[in-house]
N, C-alpha and C positions, 0 to 999 in steps of 0.2 A: 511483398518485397521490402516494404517499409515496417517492420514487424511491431517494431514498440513507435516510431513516428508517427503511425495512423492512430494509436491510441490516446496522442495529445491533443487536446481542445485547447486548451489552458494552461497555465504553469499549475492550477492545483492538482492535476494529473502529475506534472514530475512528485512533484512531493512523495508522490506512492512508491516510487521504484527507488531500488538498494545500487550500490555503486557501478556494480557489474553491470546493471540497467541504464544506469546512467551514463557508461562509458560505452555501451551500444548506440542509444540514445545519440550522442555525439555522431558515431560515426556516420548512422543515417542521416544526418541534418546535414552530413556534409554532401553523402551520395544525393541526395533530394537537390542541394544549390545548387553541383556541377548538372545534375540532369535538366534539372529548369534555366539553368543558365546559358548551358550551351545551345540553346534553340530561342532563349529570350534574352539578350547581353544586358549584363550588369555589372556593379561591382563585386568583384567575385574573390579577387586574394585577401583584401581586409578583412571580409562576412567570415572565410574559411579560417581564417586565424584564430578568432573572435566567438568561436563558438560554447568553448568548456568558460570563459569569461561569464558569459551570456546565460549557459543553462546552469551553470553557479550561483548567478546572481536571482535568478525565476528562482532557484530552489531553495535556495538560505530564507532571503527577504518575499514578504508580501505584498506581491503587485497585485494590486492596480493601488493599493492604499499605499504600499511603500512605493518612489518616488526611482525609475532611472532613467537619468539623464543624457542622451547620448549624444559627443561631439560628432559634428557633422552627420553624421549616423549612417553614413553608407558601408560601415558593419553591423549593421542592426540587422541582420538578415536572417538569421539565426531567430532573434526576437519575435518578427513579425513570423516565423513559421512556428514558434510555438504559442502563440497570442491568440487560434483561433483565427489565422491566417493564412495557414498551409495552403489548402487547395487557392486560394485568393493569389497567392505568390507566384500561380503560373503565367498569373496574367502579369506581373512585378511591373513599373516602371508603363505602361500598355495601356491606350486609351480605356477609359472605363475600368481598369484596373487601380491597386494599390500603387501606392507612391513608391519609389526607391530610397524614401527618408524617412524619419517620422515626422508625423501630422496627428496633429491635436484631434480633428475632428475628421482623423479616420477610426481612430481605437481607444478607450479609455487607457490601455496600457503604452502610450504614448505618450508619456507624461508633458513633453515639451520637442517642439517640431524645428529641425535643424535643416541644416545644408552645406551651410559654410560651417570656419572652424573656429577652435579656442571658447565656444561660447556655454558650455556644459556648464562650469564649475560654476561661474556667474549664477545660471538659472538654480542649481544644485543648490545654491547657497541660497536663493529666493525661497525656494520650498521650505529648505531646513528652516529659516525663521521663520516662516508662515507657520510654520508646524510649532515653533516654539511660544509663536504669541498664541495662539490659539489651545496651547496646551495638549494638543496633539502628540502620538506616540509612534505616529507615522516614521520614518526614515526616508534619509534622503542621498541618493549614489549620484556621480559621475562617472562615465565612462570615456575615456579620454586616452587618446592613441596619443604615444611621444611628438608624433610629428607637430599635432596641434598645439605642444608646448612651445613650439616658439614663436605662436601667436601673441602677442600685448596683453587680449584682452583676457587671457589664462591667466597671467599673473597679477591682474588688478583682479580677478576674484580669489587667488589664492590669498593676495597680499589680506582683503578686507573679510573671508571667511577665516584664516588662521588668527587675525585678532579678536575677531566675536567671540570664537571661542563654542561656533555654532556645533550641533553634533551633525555632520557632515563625514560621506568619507570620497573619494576620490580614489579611483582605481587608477591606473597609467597602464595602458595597454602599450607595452614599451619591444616593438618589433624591427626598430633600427629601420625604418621605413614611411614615408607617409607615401605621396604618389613615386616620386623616384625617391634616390634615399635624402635620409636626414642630414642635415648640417647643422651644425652650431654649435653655443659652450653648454646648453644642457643637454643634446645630444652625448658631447665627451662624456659628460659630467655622469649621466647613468651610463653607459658604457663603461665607465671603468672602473663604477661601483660594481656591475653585475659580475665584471670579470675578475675578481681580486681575488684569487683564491685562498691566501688567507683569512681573509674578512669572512667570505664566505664558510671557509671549513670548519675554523672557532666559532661562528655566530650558529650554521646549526648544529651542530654537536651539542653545542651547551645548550642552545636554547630548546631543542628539543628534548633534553634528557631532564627541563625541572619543569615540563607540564604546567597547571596552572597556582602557582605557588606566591607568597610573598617574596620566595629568593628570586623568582621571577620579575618580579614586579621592582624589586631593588633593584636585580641588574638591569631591567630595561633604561633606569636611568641613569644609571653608572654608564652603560653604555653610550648616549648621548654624549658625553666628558672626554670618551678616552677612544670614539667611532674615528673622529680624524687622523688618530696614531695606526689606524690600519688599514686605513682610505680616506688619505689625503685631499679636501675638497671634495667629497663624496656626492654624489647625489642625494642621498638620505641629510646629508647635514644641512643641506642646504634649505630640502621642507621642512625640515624640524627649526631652522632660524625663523624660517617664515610661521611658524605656529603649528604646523604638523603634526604629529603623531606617525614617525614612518615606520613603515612595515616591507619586510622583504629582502630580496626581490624573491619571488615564488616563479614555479614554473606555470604561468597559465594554459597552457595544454597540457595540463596534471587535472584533469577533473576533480580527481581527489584532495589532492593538494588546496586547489580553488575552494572547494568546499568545506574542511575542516578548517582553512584559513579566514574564509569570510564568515564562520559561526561562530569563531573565535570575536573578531573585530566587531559582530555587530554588537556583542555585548558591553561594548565601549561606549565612552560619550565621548566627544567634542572631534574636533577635524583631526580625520585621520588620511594616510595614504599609503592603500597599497601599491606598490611594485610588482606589475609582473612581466615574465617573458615570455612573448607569446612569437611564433613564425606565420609571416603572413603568406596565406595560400597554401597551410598547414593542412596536410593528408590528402591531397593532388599534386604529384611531382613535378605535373607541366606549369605548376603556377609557384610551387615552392624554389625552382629554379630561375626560374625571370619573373621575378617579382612586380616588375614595372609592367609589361606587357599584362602582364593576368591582373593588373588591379580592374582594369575593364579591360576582357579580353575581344569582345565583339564574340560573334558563331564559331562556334569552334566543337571538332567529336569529341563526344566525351569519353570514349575508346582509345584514341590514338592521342588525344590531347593536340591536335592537327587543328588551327585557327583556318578557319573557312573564309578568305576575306574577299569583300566586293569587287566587281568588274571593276579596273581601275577605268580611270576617266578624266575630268581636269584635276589640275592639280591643289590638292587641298591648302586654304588661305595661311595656314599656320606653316607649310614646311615651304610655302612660297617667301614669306617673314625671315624663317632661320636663315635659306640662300641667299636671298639679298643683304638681309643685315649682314653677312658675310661676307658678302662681294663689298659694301659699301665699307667694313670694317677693313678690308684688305688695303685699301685704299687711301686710309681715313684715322692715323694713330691715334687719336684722338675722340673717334666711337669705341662706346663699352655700352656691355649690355647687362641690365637688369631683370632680377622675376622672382617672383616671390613662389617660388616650389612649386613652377610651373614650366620648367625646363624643357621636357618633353612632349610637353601639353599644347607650348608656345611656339616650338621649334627652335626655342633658343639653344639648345644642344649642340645643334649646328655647329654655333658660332662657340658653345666650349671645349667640344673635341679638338677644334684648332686652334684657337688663343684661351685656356682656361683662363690666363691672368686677365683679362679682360673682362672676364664673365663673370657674373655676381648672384647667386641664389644667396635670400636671404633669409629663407625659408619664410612659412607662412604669416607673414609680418607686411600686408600691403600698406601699412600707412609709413612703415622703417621704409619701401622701395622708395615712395614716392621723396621724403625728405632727404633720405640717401643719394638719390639723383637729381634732386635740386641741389644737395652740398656739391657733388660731382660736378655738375652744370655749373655753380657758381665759380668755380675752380677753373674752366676752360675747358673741359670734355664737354662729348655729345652723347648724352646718356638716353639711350632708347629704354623705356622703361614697357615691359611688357605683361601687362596683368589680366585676365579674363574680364571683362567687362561689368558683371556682376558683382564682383569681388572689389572692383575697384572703389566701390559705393563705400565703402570700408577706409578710403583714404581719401575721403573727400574732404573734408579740412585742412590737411596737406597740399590739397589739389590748388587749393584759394590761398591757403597761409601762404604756404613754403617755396611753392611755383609760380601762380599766377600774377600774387600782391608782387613777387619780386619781378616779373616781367623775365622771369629765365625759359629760358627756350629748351625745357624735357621734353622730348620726344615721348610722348603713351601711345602704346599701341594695344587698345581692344578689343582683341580676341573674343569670339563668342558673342558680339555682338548680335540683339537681333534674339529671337527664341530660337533655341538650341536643341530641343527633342526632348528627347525622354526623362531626361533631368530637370526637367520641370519647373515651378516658378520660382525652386530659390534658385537658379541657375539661368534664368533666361536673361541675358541683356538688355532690357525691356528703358533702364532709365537714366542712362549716359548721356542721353541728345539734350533731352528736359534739364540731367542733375547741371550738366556743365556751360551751357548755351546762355545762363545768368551769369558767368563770370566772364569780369573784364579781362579783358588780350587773351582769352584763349580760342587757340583755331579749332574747328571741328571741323572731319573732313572726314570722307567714308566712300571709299572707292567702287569702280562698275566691276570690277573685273583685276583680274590677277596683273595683268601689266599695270594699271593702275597704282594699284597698292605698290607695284615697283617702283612708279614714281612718284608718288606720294612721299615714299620713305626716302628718296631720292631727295626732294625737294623739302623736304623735313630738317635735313640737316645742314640746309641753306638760308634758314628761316632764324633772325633774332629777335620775332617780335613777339615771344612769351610760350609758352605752354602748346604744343603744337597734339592735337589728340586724330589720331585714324582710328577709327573702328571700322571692324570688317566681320563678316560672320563664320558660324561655323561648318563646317565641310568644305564641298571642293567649290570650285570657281566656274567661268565661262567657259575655261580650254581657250584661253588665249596662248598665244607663241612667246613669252613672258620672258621665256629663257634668250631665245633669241634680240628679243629687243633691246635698243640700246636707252642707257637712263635721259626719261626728257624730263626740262625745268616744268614742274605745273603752276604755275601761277599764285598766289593763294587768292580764294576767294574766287575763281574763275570757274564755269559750271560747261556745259554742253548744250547744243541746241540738237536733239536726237531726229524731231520729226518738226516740220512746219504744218499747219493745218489752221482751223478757224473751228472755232464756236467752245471745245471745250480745250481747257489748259491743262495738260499734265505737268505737275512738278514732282520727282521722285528724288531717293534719295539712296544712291548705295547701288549694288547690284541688285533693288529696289525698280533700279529707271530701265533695265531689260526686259523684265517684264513688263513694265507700263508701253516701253516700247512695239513688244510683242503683242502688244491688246491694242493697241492704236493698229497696226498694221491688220489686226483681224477685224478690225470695223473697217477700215478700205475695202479690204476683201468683200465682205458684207453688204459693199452699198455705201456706206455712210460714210461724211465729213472725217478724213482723217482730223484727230486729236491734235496739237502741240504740245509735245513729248520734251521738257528739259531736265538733263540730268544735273542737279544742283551742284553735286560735288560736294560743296563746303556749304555746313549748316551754316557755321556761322566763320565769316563771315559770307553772307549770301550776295552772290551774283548780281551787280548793278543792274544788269541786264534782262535777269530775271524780274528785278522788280520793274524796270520800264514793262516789263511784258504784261507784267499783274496790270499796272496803270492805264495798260493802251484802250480800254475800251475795246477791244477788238472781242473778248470773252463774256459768256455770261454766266460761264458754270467751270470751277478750278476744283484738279482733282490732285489732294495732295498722298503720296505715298510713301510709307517708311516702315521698317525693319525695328519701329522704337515705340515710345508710349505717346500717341500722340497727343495728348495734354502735356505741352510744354516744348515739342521738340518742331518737327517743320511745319507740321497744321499752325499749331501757333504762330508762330515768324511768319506764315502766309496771312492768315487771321489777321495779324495786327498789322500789317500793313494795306489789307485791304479796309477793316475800319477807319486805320488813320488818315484813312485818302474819302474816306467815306464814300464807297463806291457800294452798286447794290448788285453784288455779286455772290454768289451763293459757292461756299469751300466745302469737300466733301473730303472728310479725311478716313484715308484710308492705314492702317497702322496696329499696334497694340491698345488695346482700348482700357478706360478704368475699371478694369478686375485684373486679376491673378489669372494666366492660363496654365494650365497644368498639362501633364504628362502627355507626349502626345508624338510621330514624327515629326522632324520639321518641315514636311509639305504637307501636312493635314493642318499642323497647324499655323501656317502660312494661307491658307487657303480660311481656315478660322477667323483669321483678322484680315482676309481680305486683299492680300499683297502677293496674291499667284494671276498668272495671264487671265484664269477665265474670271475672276472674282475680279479684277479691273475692269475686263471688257464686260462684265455685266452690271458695273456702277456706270460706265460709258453707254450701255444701251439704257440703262433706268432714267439718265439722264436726255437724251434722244427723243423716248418715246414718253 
């Protein structure tokens, strides 16, 4: 089936085959994703884009010695199935399987392990020196999709690699797309460089008809001079101000093109940047038509292109977010919503289909939301600020400078909170309770259930006393009646008393305290001393109430539980309050523990750390017997 695909081990296998081989090549890498994907859900439209990029780059340059660098890398997929990871890719993302990113120390051809974005060109530019003080003849790529360009931290490695003057080059996998589409000035900015068609028509004409010549070599920088008179503020001019060397744009689903382009380029020295255009979810029509949907598409035939989707059930925490922040926007002239190219992800969509002016993608820039919506907030709006939880760890100096030091009241909402599945540990929420529970005035707070989080955000934008944070996790909810309910005030700092009982103390935290709930009530069942079950609500600030309970002496074993890293997050706040009181009480925390969990569902790996019903009530019987 796979005719020339089974015969790759390695990229020194492409090396051997002629263009024809190599444009077969292609096409099976793509039938091989769609068939493995459609039964193992992944990212699936960037990988498909990303492929002639990919086996371009294996067959020019020499990996594992030469260096590529992938932003976020959830198009590396391509990569990992000709790395000697083919068959390994069915398990993709799947306990005991490969990662959906790259990892250092799963493949030597992983030169540097991503997840998040913008971070390519940085490490790119680390190799390239490395390479340079050691006198090394190694080379060093990025592979970098447009969307991650309007991350920060892209431009602080473009700005300090284009004045080194390192030999570096920088591909732009530029497909007008990152998870929904692109916004912003260097989105235009390539956009209507690619589209000029005179720029275009002149540039390859001439440029391909003098080969490799000194008339070449003239006009390349005659061209620099006189590139603005044919595209005005271009995107090439712009890496070429920064120290660039630009190239392009090329078609990258040109295998050929890719190939004779990057043999050309490597014989260069110093920072260069190709352009190319590539379509994401290129050579499956159900993915090159909705692009957004197919970047993970979940189960879907790979026949019909028919998404196979789950029995529905309660309502998932993110499109419960986009509703309300709707209904509360309806309401409320004065809420806008923020997200950093997470619109669809967050459910902010919601609230742009009906008020766009209101709504603010700022693309991949979470530490521009956070600042952004503290200037917003200083202003008199009530800016919900809606970022993945993980991600957020990215604008945590923001979080302190720009919000908290000012005592402004931004709404952040946490998405993803908690581990997440299959995306694994650069993606799990694991450190928002820990990162943020040291800063002064900010609220933590992390609701039971979907009505909850409706008042939560209810009561969020009645709140002026600093930086108000909810975190909530990812998928569906309890199947509470959320819709129906009407918004009540939550108090801040107010928690729940779920079970009354004697001898041991539950304190949970989140849709965290149902299940502690539910294991307290299977030790009744059981015979044994119901537990006392309180749901904290607000990490910080915590429950008067609960600490009276910590104090009363009435317990001799407290069982703390949470959705987070529990070094630093509610173990701790239970910890130091039971030392401070110097009481001889024994806290048994239940939570993410100090490693990295990787790939896994999120009730395997809920069940990993200890925070599902039977894995509570069996720290409840351990403690008993």
């Amino acid at each position: 089936m796979y005719e020339i695909l089974n015969t790759i081990n390695s990229p020194a296998d492409i090396k051997a085959l002629d263009m024809k081989q190599l444009k077969q090549l292609c096409a099976e890498i793509r039938e091989y994703m769609v068939e493995c994907c459609a039964v193992n859900p992944g990212h699936l439209g960037s990988s498909l884009g990303a492929v002639e990029l990919i086996v371009g780059l294996h067959y020019v340059y020499d990996t594992p010695q030469d260096k590529i660098v992938f932003d976020v890398s959830h198009q590396a997929y391509a990569h990992k199935i000709i790395t000697g990871r083919r068959e390994a890719f069915r398990k993709n993302r799947q306990e005991g399987g490969i990662s959906g990113f790259t990892r250092r120390d799963e493949s030597p051809y992983d030169a540097f392990g991503a997840g998040h974005s913008s971070t390519s060109i940085s490490a790119a530019f680390g190799f390239a020196k490395a390479a340079e003080l050691c006198g090394s003849k190694s080379k060093a790529v990025a592979l970098i999709g447009d969307g991650s360009l309007s991350g920060g931290l892209a431009y602080e490695g473009l700005n300090n690699a284009g004045d080194a003057n390192t030999d570096i080059l920088v591909v732009v996998n530029d497909n007008n797309m990152s998870i929904d589409n692109n916004i912003g000035a260097m989105h235009r900015h390539l956009l209507k460089l690619t589209t000029d068609p005179f720029y275009n028509r002149v540039k390859n004409k001439v440029w391909n008809s003098l080969g490799e010549s000194r008339t070449r070599n003239w006009l390349s920088r005659a061209v620099i001079s006189v590139k603005s008179h044919l595209v005005q503020h271009s995107g090439g001019d712009f890496f070429e101000a920064m120290g660039f060397r630009y190239f392009g744009p090329i078609d990258g689903n040109d295998i050929e093109a890719v190939v004779e382009t990057l043999k050309r380029i490597r014989k260069l020295h110093g920072p260069r940047i190709l352009h190319t255009i590539t379509k994401k979810g290129k050579g499956y029509a159900p993915a090159e038509e909705d692009q957004t949907t197919w970047h993970a598409p979940g189960i879907f035939d790979p026949q019909s292109g028919k998404r196979i989707k789950a029995k529905s059930g309660a309502s998932r925490y993110q499109d419960v977010f986009g509703e309300v922040l709707l209904e509360l926007a309806r309401a409320d002239k004065s809420i806008v919503g923020i997200t950093p190219a997470m619109a669809s992800g967050s459910g902010m969509n919601i609230l742009a289909r009906e008020m766009p002016e209101r709504f603010f993608d700022v693309g991949i820039a979470e530490e521009h939301a956070v600042t952004f919506s503290a200037g917003l907030c200083a202003a008199g709006m009530k800016p919900f600020c809606s970022i993945y939880s993980s991600f957020s760890q990215r604008a945590y100096d923001q979080i302190i400078h720009d919000a908290a030091l000012q005592n402004l009241p931004v709404i952040f909402c946490f998405d993803r909170a908690g581990v997440v599945g299959e995306d694994g540990a650069t993606h799990h929420g694991a450190y928002d309770l820990a990162a943020y529970r040291s800063i002064p005035s900010c609220i933590i707070s992390s609701p039971r259930n979907e009505t909850e989080l409706k008042n939560l955000m209810y009561s969020a934008t009645l709140n002026q006393d600093g930086p108000y944070i909810i975190r909530y996790p990812r998928g569906g909810g309890e199947n509470t009646d959320w819709r129906n309910a009407a918004f009540s005030f939550t108090p801040t700092g107010k928690g729940e008393k779920l079970a009354e009982g004697s001898n041991i103390l539950i304190i949970a935290l989140g849709h965290c305290a149902n299940r502690a709930l539910e294991a307290a009530q299977a030790a009744l069942q059981q015979g044994y001393d119901s537990p006392t079950v309180w749901d904290a609500r607000f990490l910080k600030p915590l429950d008067p109430d609960i600490k009276a309970d910590i104090l009363s002496s009435r317990y001799k074993d407290i069982i703390t539980v949470e959705d987070g890293a529990v070094h630093g997050g509610l173990f701790s706040e239970v910890a130091e309050i039971v030392a401070g009181a110097g009481l001889g009480l024994k806290v048994h925390p239940l939570g993410i523990r100090d490693e990295f969990i990787h790939q896994n569902t999120q009730k395997k790996q809920r069940e990993e750390c200890g925070i599902s019903k039977d894995k509570i009530f069996e720290k409840v019987l351990e403690i008993y017997n």
